[in-house]
PDB file of the backbone (N, CA, C, O) and the ligand in Angstrom, with CONECT records:
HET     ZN  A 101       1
ATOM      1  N   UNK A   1       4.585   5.739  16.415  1.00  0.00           N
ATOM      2  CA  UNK A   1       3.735   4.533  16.393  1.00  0.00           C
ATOM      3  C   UNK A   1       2.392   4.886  15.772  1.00  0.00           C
ATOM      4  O   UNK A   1       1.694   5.818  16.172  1.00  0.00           O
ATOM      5  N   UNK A   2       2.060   4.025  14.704  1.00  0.00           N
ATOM      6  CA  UNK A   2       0.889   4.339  13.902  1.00  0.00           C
ATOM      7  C   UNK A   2      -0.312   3.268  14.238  1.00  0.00           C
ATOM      8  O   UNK A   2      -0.053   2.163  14.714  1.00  0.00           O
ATOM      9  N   UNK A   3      -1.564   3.674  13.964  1.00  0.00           N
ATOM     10  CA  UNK A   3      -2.140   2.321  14.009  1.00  0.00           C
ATOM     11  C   UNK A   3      -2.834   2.077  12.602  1.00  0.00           C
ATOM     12  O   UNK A   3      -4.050   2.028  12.412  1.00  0.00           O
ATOM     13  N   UNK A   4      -1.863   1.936  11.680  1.00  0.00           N
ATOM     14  CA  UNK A   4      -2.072   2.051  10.123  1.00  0.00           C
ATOM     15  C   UNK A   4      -2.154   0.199  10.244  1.00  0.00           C
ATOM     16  O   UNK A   4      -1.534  -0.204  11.229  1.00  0.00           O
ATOM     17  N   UNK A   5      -2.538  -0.453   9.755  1.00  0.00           N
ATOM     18  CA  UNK A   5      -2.724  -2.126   9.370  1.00  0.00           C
ATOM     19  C   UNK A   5      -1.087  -1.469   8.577  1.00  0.00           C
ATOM     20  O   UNK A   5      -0.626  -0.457   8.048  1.00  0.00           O
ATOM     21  N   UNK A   6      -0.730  -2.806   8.952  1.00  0.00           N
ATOM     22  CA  UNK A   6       0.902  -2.644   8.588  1.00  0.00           C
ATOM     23  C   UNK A   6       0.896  -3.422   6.612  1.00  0.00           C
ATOM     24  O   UNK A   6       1.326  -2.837   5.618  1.00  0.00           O
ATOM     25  N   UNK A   7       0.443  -4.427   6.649  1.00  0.00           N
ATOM     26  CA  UNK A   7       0.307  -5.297   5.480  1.00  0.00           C
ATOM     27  C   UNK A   7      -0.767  -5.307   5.327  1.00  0.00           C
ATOM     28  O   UNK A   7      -1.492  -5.827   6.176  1.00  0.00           O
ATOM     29  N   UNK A   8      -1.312  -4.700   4.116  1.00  0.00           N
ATOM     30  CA  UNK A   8      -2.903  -4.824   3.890  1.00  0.00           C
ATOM     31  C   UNK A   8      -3.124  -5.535   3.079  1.00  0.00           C
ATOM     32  O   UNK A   8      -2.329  -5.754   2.166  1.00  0.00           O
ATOM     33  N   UNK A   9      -4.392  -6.156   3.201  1.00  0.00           N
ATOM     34  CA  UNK A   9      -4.848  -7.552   2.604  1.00  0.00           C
ATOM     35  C   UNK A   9      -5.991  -7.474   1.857  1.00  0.00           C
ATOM     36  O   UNK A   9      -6.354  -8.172   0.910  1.00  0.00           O
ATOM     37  N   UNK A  10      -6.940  -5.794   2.823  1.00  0.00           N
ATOM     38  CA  UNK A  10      -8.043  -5.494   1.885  1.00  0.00           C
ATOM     39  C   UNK A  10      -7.885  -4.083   2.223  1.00  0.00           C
ATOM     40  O   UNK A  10      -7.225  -3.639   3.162  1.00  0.00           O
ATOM     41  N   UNK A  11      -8.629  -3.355   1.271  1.00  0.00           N
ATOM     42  CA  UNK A  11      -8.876  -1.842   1.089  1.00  0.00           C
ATOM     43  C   UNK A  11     -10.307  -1.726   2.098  1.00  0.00           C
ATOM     44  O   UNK A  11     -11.212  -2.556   2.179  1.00  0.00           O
ATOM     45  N   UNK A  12     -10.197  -0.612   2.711  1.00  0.00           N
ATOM     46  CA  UNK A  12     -11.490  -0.461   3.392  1.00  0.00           C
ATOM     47  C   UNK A  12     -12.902  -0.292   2.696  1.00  0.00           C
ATOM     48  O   UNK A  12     -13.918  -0.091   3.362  1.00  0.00           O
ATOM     49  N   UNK A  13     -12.903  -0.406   1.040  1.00  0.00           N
ATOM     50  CA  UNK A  13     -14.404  -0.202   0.060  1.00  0.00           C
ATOM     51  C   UNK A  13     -14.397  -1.971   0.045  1.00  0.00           C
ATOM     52  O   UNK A  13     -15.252  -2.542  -0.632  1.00  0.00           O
ATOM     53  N   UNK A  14     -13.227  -2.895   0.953  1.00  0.00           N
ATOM     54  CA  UNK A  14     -13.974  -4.078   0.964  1.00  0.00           C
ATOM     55  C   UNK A  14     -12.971  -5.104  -0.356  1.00  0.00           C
ATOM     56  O   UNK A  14     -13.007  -6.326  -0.502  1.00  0.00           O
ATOM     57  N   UNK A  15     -12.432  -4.436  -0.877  1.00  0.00           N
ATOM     58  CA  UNK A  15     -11.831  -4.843  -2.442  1.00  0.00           C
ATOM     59  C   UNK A  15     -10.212  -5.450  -1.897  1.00  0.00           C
ATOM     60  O   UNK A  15      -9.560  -5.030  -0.941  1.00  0.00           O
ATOM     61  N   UNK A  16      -9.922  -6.345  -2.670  1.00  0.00           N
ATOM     62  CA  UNK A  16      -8.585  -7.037  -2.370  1.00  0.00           C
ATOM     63  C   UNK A  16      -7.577  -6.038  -2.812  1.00  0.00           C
ATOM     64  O   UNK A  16      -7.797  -5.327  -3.793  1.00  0.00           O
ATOM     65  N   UNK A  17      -6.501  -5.960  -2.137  1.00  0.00           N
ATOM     66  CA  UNK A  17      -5.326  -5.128  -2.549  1.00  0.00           C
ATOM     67  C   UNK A  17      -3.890  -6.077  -3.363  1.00  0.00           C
ATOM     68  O   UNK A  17      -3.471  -7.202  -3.092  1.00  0.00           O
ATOM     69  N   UNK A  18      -3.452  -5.159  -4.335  1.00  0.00           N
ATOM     70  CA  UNK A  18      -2.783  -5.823  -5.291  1.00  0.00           C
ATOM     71  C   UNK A  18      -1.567  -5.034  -5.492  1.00  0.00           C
ATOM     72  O   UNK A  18      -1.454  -3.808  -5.488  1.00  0.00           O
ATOM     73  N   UNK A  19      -0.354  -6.263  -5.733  1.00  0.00           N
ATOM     74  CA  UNK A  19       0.499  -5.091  -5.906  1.00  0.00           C
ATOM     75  C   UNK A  19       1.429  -4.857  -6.871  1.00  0.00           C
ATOM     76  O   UNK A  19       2.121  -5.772  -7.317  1.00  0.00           O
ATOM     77  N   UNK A  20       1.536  -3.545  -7.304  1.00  0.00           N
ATOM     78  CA  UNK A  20       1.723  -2.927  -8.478  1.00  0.00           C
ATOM     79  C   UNK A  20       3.540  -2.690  -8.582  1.00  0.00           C
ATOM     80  O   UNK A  20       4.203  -3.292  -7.737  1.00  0.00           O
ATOM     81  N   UNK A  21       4.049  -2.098  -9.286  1.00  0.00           N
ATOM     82  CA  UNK A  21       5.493  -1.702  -9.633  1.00  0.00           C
ATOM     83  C   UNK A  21       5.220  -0.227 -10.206  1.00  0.00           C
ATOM     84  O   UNK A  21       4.566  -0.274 -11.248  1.00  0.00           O
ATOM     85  N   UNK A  22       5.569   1.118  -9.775  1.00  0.00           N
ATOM     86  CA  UNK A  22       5.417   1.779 -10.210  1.00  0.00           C
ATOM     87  C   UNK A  22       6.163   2.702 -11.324  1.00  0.00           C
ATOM     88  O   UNK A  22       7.248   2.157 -11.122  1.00  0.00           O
ATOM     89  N   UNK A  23       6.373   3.361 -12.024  1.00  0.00           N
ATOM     90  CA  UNK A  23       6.878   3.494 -13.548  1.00  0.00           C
ATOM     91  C   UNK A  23       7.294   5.134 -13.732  1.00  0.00           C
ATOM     92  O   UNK A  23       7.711   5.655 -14.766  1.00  0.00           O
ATOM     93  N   UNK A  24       7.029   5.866 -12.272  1.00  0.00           N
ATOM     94  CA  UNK A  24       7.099   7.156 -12.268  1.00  0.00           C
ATOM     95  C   UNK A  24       8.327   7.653 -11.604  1.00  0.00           C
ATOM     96  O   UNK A  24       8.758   7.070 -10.609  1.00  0.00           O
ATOM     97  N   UNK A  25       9.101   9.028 -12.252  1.00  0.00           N
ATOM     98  CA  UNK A  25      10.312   8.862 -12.388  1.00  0.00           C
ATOM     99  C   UNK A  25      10.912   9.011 -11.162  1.00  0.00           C
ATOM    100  O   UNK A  25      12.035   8.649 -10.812  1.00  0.00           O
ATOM    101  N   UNK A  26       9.940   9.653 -10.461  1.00  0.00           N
ATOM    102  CA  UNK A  26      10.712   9.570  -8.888  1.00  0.00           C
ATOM    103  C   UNK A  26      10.892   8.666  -7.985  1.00  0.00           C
ATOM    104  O   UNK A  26      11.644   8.779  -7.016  1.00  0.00           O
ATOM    105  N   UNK A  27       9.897   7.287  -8.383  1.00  0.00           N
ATOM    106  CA  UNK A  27       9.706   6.476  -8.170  1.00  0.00           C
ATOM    107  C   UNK A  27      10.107   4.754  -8.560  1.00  0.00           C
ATOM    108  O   UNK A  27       9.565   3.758  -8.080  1.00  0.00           O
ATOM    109  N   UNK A  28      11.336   4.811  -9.679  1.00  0.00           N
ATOM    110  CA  UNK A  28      10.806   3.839 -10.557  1.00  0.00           C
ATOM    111  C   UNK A  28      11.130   2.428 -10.154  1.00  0.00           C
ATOM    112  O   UNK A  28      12.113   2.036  -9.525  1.00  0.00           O
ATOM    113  N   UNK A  29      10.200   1.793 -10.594  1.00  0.00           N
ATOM    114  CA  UNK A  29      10.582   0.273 -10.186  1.00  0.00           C
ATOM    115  C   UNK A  29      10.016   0.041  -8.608  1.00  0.00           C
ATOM    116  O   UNK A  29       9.873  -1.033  -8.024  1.00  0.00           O
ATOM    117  N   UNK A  30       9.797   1.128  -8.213  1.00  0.00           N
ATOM    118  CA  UNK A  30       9.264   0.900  -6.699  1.00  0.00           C
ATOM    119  C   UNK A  30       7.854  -0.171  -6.510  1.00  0.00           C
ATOM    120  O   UNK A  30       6.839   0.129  -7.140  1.00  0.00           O
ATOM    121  N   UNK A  31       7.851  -1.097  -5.850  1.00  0.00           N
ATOM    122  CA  UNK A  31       6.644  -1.881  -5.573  1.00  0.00           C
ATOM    123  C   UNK A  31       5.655  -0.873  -4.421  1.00  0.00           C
ATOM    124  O   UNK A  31       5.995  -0.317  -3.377  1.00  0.00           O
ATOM    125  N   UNK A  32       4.221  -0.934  -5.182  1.00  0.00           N
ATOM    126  CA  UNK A  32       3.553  -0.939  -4.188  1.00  0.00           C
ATOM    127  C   UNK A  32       2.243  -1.330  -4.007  1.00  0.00           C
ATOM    128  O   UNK A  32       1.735  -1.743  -5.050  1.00  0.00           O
ATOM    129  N   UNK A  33       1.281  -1.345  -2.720  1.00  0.00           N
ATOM    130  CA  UNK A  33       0.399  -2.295  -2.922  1.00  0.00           C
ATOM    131  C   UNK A  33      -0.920  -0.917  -2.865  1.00  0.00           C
ATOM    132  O   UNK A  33      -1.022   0.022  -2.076  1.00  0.00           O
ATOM    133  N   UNK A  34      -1.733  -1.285  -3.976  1.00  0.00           N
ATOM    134  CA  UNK A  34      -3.054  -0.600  -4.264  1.00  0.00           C
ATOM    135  C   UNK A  34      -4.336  -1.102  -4.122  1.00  0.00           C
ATOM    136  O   UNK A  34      -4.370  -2.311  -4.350  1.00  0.00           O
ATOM    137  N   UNK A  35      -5.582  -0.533  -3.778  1.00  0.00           N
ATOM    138  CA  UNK A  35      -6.430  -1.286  -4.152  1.00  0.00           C
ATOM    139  C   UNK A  35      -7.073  -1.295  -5.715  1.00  0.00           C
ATOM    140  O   UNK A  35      -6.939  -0.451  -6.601  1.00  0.00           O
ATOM    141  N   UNK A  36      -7.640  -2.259  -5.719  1.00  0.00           N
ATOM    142  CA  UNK A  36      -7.906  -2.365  -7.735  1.00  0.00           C
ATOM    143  C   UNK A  36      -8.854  -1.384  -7.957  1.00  0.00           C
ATOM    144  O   UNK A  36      -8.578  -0.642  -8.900  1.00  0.00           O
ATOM    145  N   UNK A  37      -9.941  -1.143  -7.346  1.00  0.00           N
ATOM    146  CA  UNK A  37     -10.906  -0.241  -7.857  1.00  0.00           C
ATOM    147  C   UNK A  37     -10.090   1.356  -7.676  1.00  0.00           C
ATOM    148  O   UNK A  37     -10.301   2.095  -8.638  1.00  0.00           O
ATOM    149  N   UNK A  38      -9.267   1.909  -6.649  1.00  0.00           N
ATOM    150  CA  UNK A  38      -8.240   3.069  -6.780  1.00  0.00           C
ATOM    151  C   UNK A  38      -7.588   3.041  -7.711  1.00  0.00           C
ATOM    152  O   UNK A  38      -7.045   4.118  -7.956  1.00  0.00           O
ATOM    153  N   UNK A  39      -7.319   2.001  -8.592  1.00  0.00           N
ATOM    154  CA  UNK A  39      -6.457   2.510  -9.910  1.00  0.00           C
ATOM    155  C   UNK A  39      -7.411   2.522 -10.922  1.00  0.00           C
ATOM    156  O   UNK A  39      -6.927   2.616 -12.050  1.00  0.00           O
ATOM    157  N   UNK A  40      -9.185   2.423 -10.823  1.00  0.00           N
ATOM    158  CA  UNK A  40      -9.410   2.844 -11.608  1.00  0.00           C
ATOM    159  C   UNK A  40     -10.296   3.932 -11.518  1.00  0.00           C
ATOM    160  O   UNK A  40     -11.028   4.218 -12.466  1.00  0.00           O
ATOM    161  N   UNK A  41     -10.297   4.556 -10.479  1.00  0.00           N
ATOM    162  CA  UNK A  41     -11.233   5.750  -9.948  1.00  0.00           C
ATOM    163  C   UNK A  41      -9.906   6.618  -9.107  1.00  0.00           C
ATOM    164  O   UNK A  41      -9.646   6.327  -7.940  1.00  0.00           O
ATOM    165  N   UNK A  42      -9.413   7.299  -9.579  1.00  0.00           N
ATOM    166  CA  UNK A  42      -8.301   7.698  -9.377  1.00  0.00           C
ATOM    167  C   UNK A  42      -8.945   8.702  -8.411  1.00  0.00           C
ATOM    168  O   UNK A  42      -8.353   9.262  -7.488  1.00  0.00           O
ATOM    169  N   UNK A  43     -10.512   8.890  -8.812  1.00  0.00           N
ATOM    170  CA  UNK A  43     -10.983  10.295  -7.239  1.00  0.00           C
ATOM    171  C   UNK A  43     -11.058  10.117  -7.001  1.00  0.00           C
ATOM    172  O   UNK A  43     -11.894  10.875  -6.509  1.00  0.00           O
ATOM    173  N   UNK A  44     -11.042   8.926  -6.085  1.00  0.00           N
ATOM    174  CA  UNK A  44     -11.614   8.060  -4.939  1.00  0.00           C
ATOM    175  C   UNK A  44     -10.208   7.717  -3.812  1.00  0.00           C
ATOM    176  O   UNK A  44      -9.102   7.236  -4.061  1.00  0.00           O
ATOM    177  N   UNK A  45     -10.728   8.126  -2.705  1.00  0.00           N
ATOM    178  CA  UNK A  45      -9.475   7.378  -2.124  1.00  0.00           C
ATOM    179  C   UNK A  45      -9.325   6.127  -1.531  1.00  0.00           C
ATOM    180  O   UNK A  45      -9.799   5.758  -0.456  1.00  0.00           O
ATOM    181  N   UNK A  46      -8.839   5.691  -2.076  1.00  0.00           N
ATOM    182  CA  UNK A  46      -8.367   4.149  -1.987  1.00  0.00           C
ATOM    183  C   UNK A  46      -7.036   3.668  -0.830  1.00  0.00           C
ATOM    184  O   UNK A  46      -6.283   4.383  -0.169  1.00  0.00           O
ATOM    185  N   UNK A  47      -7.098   2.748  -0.891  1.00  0.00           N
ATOM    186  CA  UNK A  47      -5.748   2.265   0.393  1.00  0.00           C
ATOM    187  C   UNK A  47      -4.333   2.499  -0.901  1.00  0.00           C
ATOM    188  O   UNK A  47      -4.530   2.579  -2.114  1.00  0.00           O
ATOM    189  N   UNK A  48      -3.740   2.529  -0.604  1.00  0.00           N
ATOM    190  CA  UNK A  48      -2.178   2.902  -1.291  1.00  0.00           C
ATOM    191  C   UNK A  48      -1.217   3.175  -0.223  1.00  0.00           C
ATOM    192  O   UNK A  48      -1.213   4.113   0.574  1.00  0.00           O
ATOM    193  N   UNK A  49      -0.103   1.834  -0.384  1.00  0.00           N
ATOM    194  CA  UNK A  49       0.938   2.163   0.693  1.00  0.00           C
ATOM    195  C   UNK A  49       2.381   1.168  -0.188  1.00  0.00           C
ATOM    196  O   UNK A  49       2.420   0.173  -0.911  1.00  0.00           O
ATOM    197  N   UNK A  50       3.312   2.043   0.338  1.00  0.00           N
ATOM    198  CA  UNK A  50       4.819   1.065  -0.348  1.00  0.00           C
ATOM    199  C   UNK A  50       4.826  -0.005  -0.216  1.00  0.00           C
ATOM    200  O   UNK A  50       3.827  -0.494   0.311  1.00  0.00           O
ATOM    201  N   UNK A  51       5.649  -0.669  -0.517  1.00  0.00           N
ATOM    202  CA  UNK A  51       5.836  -2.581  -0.008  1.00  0.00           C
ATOM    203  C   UNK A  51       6.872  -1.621   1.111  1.00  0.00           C
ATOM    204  O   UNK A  51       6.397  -1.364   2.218  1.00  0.00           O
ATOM    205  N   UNK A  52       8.199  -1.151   0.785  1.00  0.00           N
ATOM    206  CA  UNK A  52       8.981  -1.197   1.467  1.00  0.00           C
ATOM    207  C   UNK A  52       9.127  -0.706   2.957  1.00  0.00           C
ATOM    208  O   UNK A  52       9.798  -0.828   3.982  1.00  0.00           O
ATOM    209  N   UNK A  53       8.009  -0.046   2.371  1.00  0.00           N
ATOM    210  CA  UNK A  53       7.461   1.366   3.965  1.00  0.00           C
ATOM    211  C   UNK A  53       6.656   0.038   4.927  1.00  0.00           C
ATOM    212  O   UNK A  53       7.029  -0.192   6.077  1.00  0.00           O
ATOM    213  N   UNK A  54       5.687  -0.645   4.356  1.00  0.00           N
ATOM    214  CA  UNK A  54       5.078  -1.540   4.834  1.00  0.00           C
ATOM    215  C   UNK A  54       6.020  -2.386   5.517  1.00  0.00           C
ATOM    216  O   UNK A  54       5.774  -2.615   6.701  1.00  0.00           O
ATOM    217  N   UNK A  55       7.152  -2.947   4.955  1.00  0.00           N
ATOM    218  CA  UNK A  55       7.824  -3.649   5.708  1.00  0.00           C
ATOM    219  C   UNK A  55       8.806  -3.365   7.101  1.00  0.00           C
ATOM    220  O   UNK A  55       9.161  -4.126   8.002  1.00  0.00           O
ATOM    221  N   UNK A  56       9.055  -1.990   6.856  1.00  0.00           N
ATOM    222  CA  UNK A  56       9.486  -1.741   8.022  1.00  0.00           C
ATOM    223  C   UNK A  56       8.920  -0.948   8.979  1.00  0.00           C
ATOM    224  O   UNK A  56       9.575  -0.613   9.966  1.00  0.00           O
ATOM    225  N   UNK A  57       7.526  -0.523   8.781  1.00  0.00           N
ATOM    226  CA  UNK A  57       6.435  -0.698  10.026  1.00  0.00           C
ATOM    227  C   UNK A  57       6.545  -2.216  10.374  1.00  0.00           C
ATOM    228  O   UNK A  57       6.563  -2.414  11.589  1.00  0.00           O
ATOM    229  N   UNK A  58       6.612  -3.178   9.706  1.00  0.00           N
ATOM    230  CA  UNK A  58       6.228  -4.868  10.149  1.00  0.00           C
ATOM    231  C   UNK A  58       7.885  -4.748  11.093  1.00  0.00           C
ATOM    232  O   UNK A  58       7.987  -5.128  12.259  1.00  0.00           O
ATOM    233  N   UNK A  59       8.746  -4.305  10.497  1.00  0.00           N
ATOM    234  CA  UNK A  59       9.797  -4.726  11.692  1.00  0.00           C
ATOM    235  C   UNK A  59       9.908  -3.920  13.067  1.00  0.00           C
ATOM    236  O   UNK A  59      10.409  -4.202  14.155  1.00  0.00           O
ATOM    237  N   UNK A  60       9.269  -2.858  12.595  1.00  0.00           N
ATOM    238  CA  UNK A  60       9.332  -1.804  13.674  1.00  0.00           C
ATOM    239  C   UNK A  60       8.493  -2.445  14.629  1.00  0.00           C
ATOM    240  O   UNK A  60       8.966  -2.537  15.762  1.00  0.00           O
ATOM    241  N   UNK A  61       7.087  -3.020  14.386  1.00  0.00           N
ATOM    242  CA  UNK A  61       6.256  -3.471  15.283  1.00  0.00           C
ATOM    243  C   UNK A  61       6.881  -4.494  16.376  1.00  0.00           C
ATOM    244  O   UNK A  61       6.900  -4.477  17.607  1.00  0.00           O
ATOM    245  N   UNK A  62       7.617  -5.809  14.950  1.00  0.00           N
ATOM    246  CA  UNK A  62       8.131  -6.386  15.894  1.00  0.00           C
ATOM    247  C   UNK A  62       8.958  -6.577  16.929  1.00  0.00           C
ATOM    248  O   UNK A  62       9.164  -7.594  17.593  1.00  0.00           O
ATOM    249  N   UNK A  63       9.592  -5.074  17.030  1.00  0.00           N
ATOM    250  CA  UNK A  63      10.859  -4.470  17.867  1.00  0.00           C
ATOM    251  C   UNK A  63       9.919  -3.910  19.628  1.00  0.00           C
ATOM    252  O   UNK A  63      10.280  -3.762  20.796  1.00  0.00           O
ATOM    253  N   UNK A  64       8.890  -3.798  19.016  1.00  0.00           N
ATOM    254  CA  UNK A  64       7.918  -3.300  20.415  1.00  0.00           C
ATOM    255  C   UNK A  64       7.651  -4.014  21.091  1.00  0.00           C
ATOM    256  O   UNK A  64       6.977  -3.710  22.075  1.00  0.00           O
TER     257      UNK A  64
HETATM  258 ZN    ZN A 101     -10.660   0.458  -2.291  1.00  0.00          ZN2+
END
């Protein structure tokens, strides 16, 4: 049990989170949700989490 915000809506620098499809080979086609200023300050750490991972923390929660 995490206490990660399951679906994020904003990044903690305050910035709306958006979500991306990613293109990398281990990855491909995978959705996930970023914040906008983390994809362009790549040193910065930003919120970054799967859609799919996200969704099943959301079901897991609702199983509690
Ligand atoms: Zn951010």
């Amino acid at each position: 049990m995490t206490n990660n915000v399951v679906i994020p809506s904003r990044c903690w620098c305050g910035k709306g989170i958006l979500t991306y499809v990613s293109k990398t080979e281990e990855n491909p086609y995978r959705r996930f949700f970023r914040c906008e200023i983390g994809l362009k300050k790549k040193k910065e750490q930003h919120l970054f989490k799967w859609v799919d991972e996200a969704l099943l923390d959301e079901i897991q929660r609702m199983h509690e």
